[in-house]
Structures are given as C-alpha cells and as structure tokens.
DOMAR-297796 format. One record per residue (C-alpha): residue in three letters; x, y negated, z. Coordinates in steps of 0.02 Angstrom, whole numbers, plus 50000, padded with zeros to 5 digits. Layout:
// DOMAR-297796
(ala, (X, Y, Z));
...
***
This chain:
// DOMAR-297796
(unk, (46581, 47859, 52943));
(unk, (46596, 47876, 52782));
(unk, (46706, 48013, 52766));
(unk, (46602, 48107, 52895));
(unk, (46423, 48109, 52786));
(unk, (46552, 48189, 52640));
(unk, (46615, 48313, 52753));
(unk, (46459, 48372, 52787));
(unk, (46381, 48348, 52633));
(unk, (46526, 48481, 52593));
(unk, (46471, 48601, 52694));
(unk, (46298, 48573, 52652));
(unk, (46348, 48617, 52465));
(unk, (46454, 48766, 52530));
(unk, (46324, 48847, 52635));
(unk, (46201, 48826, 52459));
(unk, (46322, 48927, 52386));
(unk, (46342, 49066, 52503));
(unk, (46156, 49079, 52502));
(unk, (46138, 49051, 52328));
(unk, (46289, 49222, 52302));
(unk, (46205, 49310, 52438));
(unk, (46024, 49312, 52345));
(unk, (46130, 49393, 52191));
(unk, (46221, 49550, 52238));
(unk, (46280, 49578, 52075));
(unk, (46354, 49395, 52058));
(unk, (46338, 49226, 51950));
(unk, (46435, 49168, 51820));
(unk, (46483, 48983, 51858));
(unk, (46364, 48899, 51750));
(unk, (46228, 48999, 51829));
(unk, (46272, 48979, 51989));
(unk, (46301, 48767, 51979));
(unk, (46120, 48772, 51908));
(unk, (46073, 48853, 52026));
(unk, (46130, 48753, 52181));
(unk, (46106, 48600, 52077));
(unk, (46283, 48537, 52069));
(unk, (46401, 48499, 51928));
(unk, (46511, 48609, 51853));
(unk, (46664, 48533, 51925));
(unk, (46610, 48525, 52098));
(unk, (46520, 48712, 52099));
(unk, (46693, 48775, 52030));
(unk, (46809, 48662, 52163));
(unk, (46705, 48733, 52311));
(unk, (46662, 48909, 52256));
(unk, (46859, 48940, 52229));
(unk, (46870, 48872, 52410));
(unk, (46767, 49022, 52440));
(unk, (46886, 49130, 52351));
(unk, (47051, 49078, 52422));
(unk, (46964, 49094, 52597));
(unk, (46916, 49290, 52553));
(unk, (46715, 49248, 52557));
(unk, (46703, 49276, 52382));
(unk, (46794, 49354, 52229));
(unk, (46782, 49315, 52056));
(unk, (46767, 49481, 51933));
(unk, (46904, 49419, 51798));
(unk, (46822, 49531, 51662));
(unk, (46635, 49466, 51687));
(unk, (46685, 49281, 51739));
(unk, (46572, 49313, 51878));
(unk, (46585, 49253, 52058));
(unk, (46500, 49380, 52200));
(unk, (46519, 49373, 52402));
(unk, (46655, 49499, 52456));
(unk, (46614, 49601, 52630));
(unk, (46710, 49459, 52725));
(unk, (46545, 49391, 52733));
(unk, (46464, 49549, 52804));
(unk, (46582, 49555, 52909));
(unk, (46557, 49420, 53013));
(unk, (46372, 49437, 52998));
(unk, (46400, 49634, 53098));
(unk, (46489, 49510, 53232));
(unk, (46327, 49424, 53278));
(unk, (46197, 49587, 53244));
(unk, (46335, 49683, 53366));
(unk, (46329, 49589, 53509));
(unk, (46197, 49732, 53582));
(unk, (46255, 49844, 53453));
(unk, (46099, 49886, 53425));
(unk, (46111, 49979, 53255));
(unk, (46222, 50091, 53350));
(unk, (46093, 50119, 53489));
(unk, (45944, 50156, 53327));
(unk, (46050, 50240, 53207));
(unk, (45994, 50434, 53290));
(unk, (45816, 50366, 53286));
(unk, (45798, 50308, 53126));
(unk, (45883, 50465, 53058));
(unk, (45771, 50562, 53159));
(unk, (45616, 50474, 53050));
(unk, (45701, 50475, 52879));
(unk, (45694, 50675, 52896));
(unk, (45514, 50679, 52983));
(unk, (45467, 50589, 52840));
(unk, (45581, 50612, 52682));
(unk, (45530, 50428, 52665));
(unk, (45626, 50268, 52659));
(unk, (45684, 50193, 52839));
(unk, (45711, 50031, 52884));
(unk, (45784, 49939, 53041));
(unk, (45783, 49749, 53025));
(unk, (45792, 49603, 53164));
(unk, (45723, 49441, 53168));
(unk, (45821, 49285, 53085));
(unk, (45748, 49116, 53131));
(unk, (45550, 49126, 53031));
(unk, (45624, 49299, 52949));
(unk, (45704, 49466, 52946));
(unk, (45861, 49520, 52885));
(unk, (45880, 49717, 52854));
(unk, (46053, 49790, 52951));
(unk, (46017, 49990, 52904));
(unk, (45913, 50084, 52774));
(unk, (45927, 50264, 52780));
(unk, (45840, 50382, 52635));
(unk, (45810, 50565, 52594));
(unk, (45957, 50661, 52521));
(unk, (45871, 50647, 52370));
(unk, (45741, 50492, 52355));
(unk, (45606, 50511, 52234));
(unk, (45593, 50334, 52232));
(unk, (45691, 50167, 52223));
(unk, (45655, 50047, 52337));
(unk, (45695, 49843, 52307));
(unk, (45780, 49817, 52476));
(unk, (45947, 49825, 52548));
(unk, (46048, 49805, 52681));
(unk, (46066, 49617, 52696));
(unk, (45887, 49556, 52639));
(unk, (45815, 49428, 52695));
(unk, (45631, 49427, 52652));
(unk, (45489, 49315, 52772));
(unk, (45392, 49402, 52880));
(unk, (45197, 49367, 52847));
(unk, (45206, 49490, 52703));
(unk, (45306, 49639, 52769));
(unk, (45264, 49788, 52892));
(unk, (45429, 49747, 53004));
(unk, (45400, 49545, 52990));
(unk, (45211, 49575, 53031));
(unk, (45253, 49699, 53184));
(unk, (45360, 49557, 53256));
(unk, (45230, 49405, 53237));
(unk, (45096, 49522, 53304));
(unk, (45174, 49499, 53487));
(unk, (45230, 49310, 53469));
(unk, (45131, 49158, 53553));
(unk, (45000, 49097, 53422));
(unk, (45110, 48919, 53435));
(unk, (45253, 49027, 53392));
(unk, (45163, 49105, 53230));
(unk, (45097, 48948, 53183));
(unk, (45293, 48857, 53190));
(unk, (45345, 48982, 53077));
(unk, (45197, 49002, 52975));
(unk, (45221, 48819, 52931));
(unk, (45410, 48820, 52918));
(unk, (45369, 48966, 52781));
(unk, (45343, 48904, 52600));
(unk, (45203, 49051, 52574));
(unk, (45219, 49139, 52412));
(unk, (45089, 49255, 52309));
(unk, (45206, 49405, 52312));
(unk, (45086, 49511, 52248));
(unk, (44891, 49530, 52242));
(unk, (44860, 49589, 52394));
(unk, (44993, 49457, 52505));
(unk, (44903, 49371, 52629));
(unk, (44918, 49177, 52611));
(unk, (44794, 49105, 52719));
(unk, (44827, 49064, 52891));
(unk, (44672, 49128, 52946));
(unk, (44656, 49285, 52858));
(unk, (44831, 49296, 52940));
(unk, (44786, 49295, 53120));
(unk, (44624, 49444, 53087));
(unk, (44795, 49518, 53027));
(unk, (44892, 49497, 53178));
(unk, (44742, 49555, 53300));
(unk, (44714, 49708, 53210));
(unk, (44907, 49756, 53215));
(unk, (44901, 49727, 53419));
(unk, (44746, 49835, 53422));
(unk, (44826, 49977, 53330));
(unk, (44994, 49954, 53409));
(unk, (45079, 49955, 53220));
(unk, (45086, 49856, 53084));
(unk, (45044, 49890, 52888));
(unk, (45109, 49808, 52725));
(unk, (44994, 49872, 52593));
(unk, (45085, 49821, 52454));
(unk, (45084, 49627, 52517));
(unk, (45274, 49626, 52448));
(unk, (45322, 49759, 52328));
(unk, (45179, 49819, 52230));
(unk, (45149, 50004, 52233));
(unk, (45235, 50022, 52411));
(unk, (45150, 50035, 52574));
(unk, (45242, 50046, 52737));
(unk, (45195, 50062, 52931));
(unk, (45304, 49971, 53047));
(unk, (45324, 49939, 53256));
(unk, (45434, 49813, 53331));
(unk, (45582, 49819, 53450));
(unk, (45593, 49725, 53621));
(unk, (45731, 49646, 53714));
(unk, (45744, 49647, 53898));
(unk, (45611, 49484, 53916));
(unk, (45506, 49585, 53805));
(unk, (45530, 49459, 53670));
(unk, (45494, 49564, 53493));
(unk, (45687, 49543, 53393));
(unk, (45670, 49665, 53289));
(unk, (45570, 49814, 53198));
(unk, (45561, 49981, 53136));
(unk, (45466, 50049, 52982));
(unk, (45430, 50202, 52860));
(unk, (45390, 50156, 52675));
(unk, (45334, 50250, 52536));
(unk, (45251, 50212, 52376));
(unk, (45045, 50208, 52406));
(unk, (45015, 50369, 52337));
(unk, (45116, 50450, 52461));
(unk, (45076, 50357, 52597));
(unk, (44883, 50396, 52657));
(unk, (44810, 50406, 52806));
(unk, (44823, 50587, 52812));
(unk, (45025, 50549, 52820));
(unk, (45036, 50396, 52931));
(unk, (44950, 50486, 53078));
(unk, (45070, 50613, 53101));
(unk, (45225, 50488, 53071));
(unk, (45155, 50367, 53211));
(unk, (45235, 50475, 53368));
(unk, (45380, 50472, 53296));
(unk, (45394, 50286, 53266));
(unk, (45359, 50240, 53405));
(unk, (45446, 50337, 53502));
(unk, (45595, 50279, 53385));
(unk, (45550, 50079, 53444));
(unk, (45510, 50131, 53621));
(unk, (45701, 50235, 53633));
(unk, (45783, 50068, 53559));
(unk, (45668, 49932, 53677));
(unk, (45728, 50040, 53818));
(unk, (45912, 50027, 53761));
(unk, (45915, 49857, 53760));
(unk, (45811, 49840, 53927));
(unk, (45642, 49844, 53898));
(unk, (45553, 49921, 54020));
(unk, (45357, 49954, 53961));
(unk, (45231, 49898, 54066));
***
C-alpha cells in the first residue's frame, strides 16, 4: 500500500512539473523551478532529469535551464487530432486573418478552460499579442472561453465557475457570478461573444464558438485587436465572416444548424 501512495505521489510531483515548464516557455533554472512546485532541490532535480532522459524536457547546458521539448506537443496534437479539426479550420481562419489584418485565434475547450491549437497573424503585425499556441487561460474572461459558456447548461457554468479560482486580470474582468450570467445572456442574444479587455489590457476581441455533432460548444473562434482598432465600426463588417468561419467548422464536424 505503501509503495502505491509513493507511486502516485510521483506522478503527482511529475505532472506539477510539466505544468509548472509548460507555464514557462522560455524555461526554469532548477532552483526556480523546485520553488516553484514546492519540492526540494534533490527531488525537483531526480524527477525533472526523468523528464529529460524520457525526451519531455531538455536542459539548455549554457543557461542551466530546464524547458519542455515538442515531445510534449506532440502528444498533445494526438488528442486535438482525433477530428483533426485544425486541419478542417486552418482555410477559415486564414480566410479572417486577411479580412481583418488582425490576430486569429482557434482554441478548444480543456476541462473549465481553453487551450489555443493555431494563431495566425498579418504578414506584418503591428502588434504583439501575449498568447500562443499552447495557452491555457480560463474562460470567464476571454472572447473564445465566453463564446463557449454562453451555450452551456447554467449547472454546467456554475461547475466550472466554481472549479475556477477567479482572478482580477484586469479592471474591467468580470468576477461576479452574477454580473457573469447578464454576460452570458447578452452573448446568446448577439450570437458572439466580446472580451473588452477582461484579460489583456488594451486588447479587445469578438469571438463565436464551434459545435460538435450533439451541438455541444468544444471550441471557438475569435478576431483580436488592440481597442483602438477594434470599434464598432470594424466588428460589424468582421461578423459574416466569423461566423461563417464557426458555422464551416460546426458543419465539418457534424453540426447541422437548426
């Protein structure tokens, strides 16, 4: 019995890791990174170089730093691929990124988040944008999250409003349940969600989610652009396209509007 609990507790400590390497791209130096998942030196270093000699991670000699090799990404585009559905979006979103000469996204629904698979920009992007392709960020303060929760049972929303640990991102992030659902009603009305700067100040983006077959909402679809770009005068235009981007996809993977 014993040896089980420290088997798992293992793999508990591992997994902390990963995630820990995953939320820092540009990697952690081992002191850092034992801090971090709140484990001695010894032990971060015994199971991180587990990580190594398994090809999950590599350690930059000349930094001392440890980051996540694409092994990991790898098996991640194993489980997005099983309806290949970047594939099946990649036209569309392309289609938007030069409608708009804005910032794309395509993201799908992880447990009470998103993670972003593809993000397409302009030739030449006149602005830099926080997110990347592996992201996971929560979904009650982003366009694409928002989208998604708008078509959800209220139980649903309320599981994973309460399995959230709800953070001030910025000023304008909305952090009260009920404030929440005048949120979500307004997005059904429109058809499209907005995050007006709710995560990244000084950004603004318009989103519509993606259905499966049971009409379940996995995924999204969204346009950003910093707020002085992106007025009302430009989001009008850019809403045929998007949803005609999230309709083409829903369709793909069997969604049949009714």
């Amino acid at each position: 019995m014993c040896a089980a609990i420290n088997s798992v507790q293992s793999v508990d400590r591992v997994l902390d890791i990963l995630e820990a390497l995953s939320a820092n791209p540009g990697g952690m130096a081992l002191t850092e990174l034992s801090s971090f998942v709140k484990l001695p030196g010894s032990t971060t270093h015994r199971l991180v170089n587990a990580l190594v000699e398994r090809g999950y991670a590599l350690k930059d000699a000349s930094l001392g730093r440890y980051r996540l090799s694409l092994r990991a990404f790898e098996i991640g585009c194993r489980v997005s691929n099983v309806w290949d559905m970047l594939s099946a979006a990649k036209p569309y979103l392309d289609e938007l990124v030069s409608v708009s000469q804005e910032v794309v996204h395509l993201v799908e629904r992880d447990g009470t988040g998103i993670v972003y698979l593809y993000k397409a920009e302009p030739f030449q992007p006149l602005v830099r944008m926080s997110s990347y392709v592996g992201l996971r960020n929560p979904m009650y303060c982003t366009g694409v999250g928002k989208s998604i929760l708008a078509l959800l049972p209220p139980s649903e929303v309320e599981e994973i409003w309460n399995a959230e640990e709800i953070k001030q991102f910025s000023k304008h992030t909305i952090t009260d349940l009920p404030a929440m659902w005048e949120e979500l009603a307004r997005t059904r009305a429109r058809g499209y969600a907005i995050d007006d700067e709710e995560h990244e100040a000084g950004v603004r983006c318009i989103a519509a989610a993606i259905r499966n077959w049971e009409g379940r909402p996995i995924a999204a679809i969204s346009v950003s652009a910093p707020v002085s770009r992106m007025t009302p005068a430009i989001i009008q235009p850019l809403l045929p396209h998007l949803f005609r981007a999230a309709e083409a996809v829903s369709r793909i993977l069997g969604y049949v509007p009714t």
